[in-house]
C-alpha positions in Angstrom: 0.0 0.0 0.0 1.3 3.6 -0.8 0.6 6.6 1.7 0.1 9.7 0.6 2.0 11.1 3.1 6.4 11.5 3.9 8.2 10.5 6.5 11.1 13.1 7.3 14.0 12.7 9.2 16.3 15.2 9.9 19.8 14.9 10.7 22.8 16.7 11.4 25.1 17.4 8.2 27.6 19.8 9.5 31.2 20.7 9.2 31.4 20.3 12.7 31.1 16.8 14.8 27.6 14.7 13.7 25.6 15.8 17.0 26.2 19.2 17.2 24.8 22.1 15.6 21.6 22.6 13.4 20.2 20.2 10.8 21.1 21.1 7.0 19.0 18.9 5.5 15.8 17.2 6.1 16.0 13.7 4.9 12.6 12.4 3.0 11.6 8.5 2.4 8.4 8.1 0.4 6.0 5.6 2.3 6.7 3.4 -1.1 9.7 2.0 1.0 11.7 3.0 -1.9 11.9 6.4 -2.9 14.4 9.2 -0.9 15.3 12.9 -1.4 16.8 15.5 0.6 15.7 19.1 1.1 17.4 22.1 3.3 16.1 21.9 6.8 14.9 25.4 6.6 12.3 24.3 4.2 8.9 23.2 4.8 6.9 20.7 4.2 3.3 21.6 1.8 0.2 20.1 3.7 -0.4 16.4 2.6 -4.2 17.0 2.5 -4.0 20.5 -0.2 -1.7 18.2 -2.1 -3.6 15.3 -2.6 -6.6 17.4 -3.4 -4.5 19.8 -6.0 -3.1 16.3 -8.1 -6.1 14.2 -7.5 -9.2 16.8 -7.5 -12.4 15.2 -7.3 -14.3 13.6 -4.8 -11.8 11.8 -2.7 -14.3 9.0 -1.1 -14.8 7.7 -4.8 -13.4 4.5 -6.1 -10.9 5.6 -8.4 -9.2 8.4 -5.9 -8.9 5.3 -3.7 -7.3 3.3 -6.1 -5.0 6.3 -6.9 -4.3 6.9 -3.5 -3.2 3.2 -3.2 -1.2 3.6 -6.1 0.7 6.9 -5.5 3.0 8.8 -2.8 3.3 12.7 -2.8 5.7 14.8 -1.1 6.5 18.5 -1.6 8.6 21.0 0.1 8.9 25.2 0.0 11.4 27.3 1.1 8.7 30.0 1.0 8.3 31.0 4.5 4.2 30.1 4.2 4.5 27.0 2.0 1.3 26.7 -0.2 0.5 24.0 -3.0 -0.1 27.0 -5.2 3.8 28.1 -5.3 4.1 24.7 -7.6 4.5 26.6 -10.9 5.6 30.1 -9.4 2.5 31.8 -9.8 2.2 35.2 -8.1 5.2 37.6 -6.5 7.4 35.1 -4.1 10.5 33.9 -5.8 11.5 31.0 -3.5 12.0 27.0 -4.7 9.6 24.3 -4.7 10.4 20.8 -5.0 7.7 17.8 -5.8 8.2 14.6 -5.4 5.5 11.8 -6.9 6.0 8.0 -7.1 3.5 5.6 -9.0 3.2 2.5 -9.0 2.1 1.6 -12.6 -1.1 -0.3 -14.5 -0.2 -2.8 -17.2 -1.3 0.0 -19.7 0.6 2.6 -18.5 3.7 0.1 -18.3 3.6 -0.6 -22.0 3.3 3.2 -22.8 5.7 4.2 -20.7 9.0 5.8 -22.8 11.7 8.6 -22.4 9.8 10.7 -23.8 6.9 10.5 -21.7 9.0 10.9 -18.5 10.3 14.1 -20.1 6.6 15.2 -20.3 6.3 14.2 -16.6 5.1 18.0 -15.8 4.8 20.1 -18.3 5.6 19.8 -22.1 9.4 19.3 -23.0 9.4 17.2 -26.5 8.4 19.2 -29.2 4.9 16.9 -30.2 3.9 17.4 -26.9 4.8 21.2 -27.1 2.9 21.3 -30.4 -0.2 19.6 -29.1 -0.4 22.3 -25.9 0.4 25.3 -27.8 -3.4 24.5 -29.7 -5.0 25.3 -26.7 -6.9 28.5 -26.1 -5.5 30.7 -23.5 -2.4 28.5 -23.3 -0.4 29.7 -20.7 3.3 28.7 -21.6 5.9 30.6 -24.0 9.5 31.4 -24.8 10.2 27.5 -24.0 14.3 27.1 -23.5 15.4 23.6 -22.8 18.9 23.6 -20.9 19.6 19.9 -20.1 18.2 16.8 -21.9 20.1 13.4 -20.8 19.2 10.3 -20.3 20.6 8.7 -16.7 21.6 5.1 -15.4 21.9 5.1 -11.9 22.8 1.9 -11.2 20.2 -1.5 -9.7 18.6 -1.7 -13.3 17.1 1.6 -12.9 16.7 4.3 -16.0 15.4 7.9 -16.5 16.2 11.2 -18.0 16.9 14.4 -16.4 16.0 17.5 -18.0 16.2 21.4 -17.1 13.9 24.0 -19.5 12.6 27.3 -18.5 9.1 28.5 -19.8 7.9 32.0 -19.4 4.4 31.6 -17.4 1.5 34.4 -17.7 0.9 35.9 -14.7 4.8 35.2 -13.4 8.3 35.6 -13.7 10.2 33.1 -16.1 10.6 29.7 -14.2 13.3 27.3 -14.6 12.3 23.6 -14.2 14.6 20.3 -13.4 12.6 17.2 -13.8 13.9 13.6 -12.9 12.1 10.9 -13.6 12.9 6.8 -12.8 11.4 4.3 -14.3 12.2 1.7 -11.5 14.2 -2.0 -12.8 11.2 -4.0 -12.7 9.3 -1.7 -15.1 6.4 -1.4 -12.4 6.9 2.0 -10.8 7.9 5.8 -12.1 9.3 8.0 -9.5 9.5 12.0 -10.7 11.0 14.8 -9.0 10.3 18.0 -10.1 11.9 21.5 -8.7 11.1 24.7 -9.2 12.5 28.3 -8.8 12.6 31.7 -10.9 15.3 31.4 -13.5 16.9 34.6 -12.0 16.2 32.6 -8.6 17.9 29.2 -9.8 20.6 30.9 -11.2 21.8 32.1 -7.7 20.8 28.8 -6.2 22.2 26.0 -8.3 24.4 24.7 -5.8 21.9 24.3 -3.4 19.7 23.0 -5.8 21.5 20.7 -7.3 22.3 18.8 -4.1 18.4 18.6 -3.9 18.4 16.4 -7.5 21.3 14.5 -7.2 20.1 13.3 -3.5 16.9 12.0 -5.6 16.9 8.1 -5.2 15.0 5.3 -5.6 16.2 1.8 -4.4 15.5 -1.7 -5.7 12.8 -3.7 -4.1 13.7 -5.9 -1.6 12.5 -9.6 -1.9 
């Protein structure tokens, strides 16, 4: 069974002795079993409920939220001082990082559709068919797409994904830079996707810090 929730456990990363001194980071482990991240202690985590309801809208007692919610884990954090589900795609005046975190465990369907491609599309559109196909719709909010990083990653137990940076100026907002990484888990059943978020202006400054936040992004094999 998949929670919807995160468990978070924060330890001591310091330059002086483990122990001593405040947390840097706050450690994250999916209730998958499977999945792990890291964020900067000083950011906080979005409420589970206003998460589930902004990814899963609808009436949450049906039978198909409950089968979602036994297939999926979500996990986000803001360094926003009043961390909102809203801050996801950097709408409004705050400039401060976001970082989701979804894992899904798959249907037989969506295992057989499953490609690059469509883990590059995690979010929002990256390929070019996919940009084509969005850029139809009335009052589409996305221009001035710049992709940064496209690669395609291996790390290690089986497991393969791509990582990808792009900024898209957003109406309404400042340009955002996005950093998608999505897994595709060994045994083909599961698709883990971290996506963070900042203004490019704000990533820029931030990269270090950042980047520490995708590279912690891990999923493990399955054990048994």
């Amino acid at each position: 069974m998949f929670a919807a929730t995160a468990v978070a456990l924060t330890a001591v990363l310091t330059a002086g002795t483990a122990g001593c001194g405040n947390p840097e980071f706050t450690y994250v482990n999916l209730h998958d079993g499977e999945t792990y991240f890291k964020v900067p202690a000083s950011w906080r985590q979005v409420d589970q409920k206003a998460l589930q309801e902004f990814f899963e809208p609808g009436d949450p007692a049906s039978a198909m939220a409950q089968i979602r919610k036994e297939r999926m884990a979500l996990a986000a954090y803001d360094a926003h001082a009043e961390p909102s589900v809203s801050h996801f795609y950097g709408l409004g005046t705050q400039d401060e990082p976001f970082v989701f975190v979804r894992t899904t465990a798959l249907f037989p369907t969506e295992r057989d559709a499953i490609s690059l491609n469509s883990m590059r599309d995690a979010f929002l559109p990256f390929t070019a068919d996919r940009r084509r196909q969005l850029e139809q719709l009335p009052g589409y909010p996305l221009s001035a797409f710049e992709p940064l990083i496209d690669e395609v990653v291996h790390p290690g137990d089986g497991v393969r994904g791509v990582h990808v940076r792009f900024n898209y100026a957003i109406r309404g907002a400042r340009t955002q830079t996005f950093d998608v990484t999505s897994y595709l888990a060994a045994d083909g059943q599961r698709v883990s996707t971290m996506m963070i978020r900042c203004s490019a202006e704000c990533y820029r400054k931030r990269a270090q810090e950042l980047d520490k936040i995708s590279k912690s992004f891990t999923i493990k094999r399955p054990i048994g």
